[in-house]
C-alpha positions in Angstrom: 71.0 104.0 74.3 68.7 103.6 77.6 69.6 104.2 80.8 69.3 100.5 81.4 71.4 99.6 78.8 74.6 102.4 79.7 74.1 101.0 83.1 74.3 97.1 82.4 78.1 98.3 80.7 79.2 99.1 84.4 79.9 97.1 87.1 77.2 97.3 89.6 80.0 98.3 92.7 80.4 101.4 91.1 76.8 102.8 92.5 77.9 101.8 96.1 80.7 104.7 96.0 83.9 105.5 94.6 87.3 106.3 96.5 88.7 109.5 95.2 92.4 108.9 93.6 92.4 105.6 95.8 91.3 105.1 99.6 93.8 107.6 101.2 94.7 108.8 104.7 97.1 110.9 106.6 99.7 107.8 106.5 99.1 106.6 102.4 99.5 109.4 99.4 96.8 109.9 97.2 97.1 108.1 94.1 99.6 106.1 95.7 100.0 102.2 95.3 99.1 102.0 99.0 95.8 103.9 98.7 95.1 102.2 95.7 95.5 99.1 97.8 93.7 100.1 100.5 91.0 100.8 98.3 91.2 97.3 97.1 91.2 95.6 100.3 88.0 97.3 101.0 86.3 96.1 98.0 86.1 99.5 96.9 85.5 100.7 93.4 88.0 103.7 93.2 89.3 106.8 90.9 92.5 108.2 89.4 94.2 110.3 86.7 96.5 109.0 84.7 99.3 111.8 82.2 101.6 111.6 79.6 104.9 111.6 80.4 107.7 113.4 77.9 108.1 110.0 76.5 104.9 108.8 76.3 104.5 106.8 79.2 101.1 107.2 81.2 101.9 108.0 84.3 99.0 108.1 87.9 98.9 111.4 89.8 96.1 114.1 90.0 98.4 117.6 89.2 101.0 117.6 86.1 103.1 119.0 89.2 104.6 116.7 91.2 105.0 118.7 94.1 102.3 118.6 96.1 102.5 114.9 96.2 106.2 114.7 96.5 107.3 117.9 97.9 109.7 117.9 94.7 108.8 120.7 91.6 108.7 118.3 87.9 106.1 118.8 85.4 105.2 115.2 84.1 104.6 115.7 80.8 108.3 117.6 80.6 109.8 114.6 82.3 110.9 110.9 81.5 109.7 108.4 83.3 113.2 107.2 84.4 113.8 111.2 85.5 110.2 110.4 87.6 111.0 107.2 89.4 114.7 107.9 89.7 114.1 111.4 90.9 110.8 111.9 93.0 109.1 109.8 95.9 105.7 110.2 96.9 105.3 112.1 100.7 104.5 108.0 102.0 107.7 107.0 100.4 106.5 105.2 97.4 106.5 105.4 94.0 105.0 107.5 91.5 102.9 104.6 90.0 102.3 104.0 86.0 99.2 103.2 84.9 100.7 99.5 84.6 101.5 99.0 87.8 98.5 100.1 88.9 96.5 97.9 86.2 98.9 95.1 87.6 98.2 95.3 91.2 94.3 95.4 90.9 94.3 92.8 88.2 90.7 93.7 87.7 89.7 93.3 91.4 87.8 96.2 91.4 86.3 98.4 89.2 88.0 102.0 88.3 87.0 105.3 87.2 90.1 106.7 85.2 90.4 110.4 84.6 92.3 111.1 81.5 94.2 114.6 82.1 95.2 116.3 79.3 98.1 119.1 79.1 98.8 121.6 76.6 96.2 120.2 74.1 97.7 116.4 74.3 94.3 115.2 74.2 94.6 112.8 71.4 98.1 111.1 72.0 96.9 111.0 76.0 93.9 109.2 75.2 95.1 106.8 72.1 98.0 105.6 74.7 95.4 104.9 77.4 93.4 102.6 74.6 96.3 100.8 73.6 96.4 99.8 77.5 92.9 99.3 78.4 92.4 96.9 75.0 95.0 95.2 76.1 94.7 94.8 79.5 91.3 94.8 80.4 89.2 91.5 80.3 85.8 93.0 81.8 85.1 96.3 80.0 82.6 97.0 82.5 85.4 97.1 85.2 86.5 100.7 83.2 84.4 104.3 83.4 86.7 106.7 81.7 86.4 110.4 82.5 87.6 113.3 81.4 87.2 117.6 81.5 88.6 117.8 77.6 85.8 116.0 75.5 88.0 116.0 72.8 90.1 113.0 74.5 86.6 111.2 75.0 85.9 111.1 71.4 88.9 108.8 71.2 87.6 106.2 73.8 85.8 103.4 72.1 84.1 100.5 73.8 84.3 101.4 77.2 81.5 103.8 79.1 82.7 107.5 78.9 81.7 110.6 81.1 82.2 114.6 80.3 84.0 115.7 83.7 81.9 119.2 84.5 82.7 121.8 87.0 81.0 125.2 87.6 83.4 127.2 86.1 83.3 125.1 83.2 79.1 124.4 83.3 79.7 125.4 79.8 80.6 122.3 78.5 76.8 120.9 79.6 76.4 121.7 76.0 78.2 118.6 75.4 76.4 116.0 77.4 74.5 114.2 74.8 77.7 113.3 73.1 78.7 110.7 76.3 77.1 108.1 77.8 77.3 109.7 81.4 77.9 113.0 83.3 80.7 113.1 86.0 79.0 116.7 88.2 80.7 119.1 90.7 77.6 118.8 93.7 76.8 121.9 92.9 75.4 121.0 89.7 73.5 118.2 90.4 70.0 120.0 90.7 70.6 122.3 87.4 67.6 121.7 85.2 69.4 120.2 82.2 71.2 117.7 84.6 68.0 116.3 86.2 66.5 115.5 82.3 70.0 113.9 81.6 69.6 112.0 84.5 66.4 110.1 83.6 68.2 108.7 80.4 72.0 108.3 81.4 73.9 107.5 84.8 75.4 110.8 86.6 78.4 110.7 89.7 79.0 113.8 91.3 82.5 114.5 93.0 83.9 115.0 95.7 81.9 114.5 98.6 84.2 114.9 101.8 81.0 115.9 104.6 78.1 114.1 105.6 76.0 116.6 105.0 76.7 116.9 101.6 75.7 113.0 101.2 72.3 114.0 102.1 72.2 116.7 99.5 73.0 114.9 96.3 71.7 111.7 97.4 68.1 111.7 95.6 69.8 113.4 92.1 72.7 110.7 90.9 73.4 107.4 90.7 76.6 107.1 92.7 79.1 109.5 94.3 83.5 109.9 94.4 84.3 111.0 97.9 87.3 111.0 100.1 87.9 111.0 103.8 84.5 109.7 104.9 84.2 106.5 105.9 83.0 104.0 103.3 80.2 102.4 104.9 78.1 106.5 105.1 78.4 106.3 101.1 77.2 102.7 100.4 74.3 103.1 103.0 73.0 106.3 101.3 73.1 105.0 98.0 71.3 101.6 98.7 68.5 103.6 99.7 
């Protein structure tokens, strides 16, 4: 598949910039519902990781912890979801959002990059559950860019656009890249030589850009960028160029 064609299978607001686990601050929690909104009301396309809770339910926050979120120690994926909304608040006061709600409140508004994070090999019941959602819920599969480190779970994402999730300490799995229709790059990969002859056939983000002088330094190697407390407008003005 071109290039072209992988790119026509994504919403074009996903090349101005994506907020990283919603559009947070000091005031609203990452992967909050109030980030998430924030992000929204910015007409922002934005990122998040959804797990599997102890009873299957798929539930939005970055660690399997809890804790650094809600200041409260809780494994997800050894919890209900009951024991996770009756028993843990977000440091903003909210919720712990499910995927549902989350689906719910940006009733395809904007388009999202959704990180499946797998635990203790769940790859395959994580990902299935996330399908069973997204085929259900989602109108505009172009709305959905599904990421993940494991590309085991990818394998089990049909029909939407998938990328491998590669840090350094993992550059390993660049092995990999030809099996997915994008690459999803720590900055510090963007110039490695394999990446930039990916890059002429398939779209590549890079994560997380947080300084402006890192904006500058990706810039000219990827197609669009996850960042987080920068404002907006520095992202999209960089990547019209």
């Amino acid at each position: 598949m071109s290039k072209k064609r992988i790119l026509s299978r994504l919403n074009p607001l996903f090349f101005l910039g994506i907020a990283h686990r919603g559009y947070w601050n000091e005031r609203l929690t990452e992967n909050g519902p109030s980030a998430f909104k924030n992000a929204i009301d910015h007409n922002l396309a934005f990122e998040y990781d959804i797990h599997l809770s102890k009873d299957g339910q798929l539930v939005v926050c970055h660690d399997e912890n809890l804790i650094r979120t809600t200041g409260k120690e809780g494994v997800i994926e050894r919890l209900t979801l009951k024991e996770i909304k009756e028993g843990y608040r977000l440091l903003d006061g909210e919720e712990v959002p499910t995927f549902q709600e989350l689906l719910d409140l940006n009733e395809e508004k904007e388009p999202m990059v959704i990180e499946l994070k797998v635990f203790e090999g769940n790859y395959r019941p994580l990902a299935k559950a996330a399908m069973k959602v997204l085929r259900r819920e989602i109108k505009d599969r172009r709305n959905v860019w599904v990421i993940s480190f494991d590309p085991r779970a990818l394998l089990f994402v049909h029909g939407f656009v998938r990328g491998l999730l590669v840090c350094k300490e993992h550059a390993w799995t660049l092995k990999l890249r030809h099996l997915f229709e994008s690459l999803d790059l720590e900055d510090c990969l963007v110039k490695d030589p394999r990446v930039v002859r990916y890059w002429k056939a398939h779209p590549i983000n890079v994560w997380t850009i947080e300084k402006p002088e890192q904006i500058a330094a990706v810039s000219p190697y990827v197609d669009t960028m996850t960042f987080q407390r920068l404002p907006y407008e520095d992202i999209k003005r960089a990547l019209k160029k």
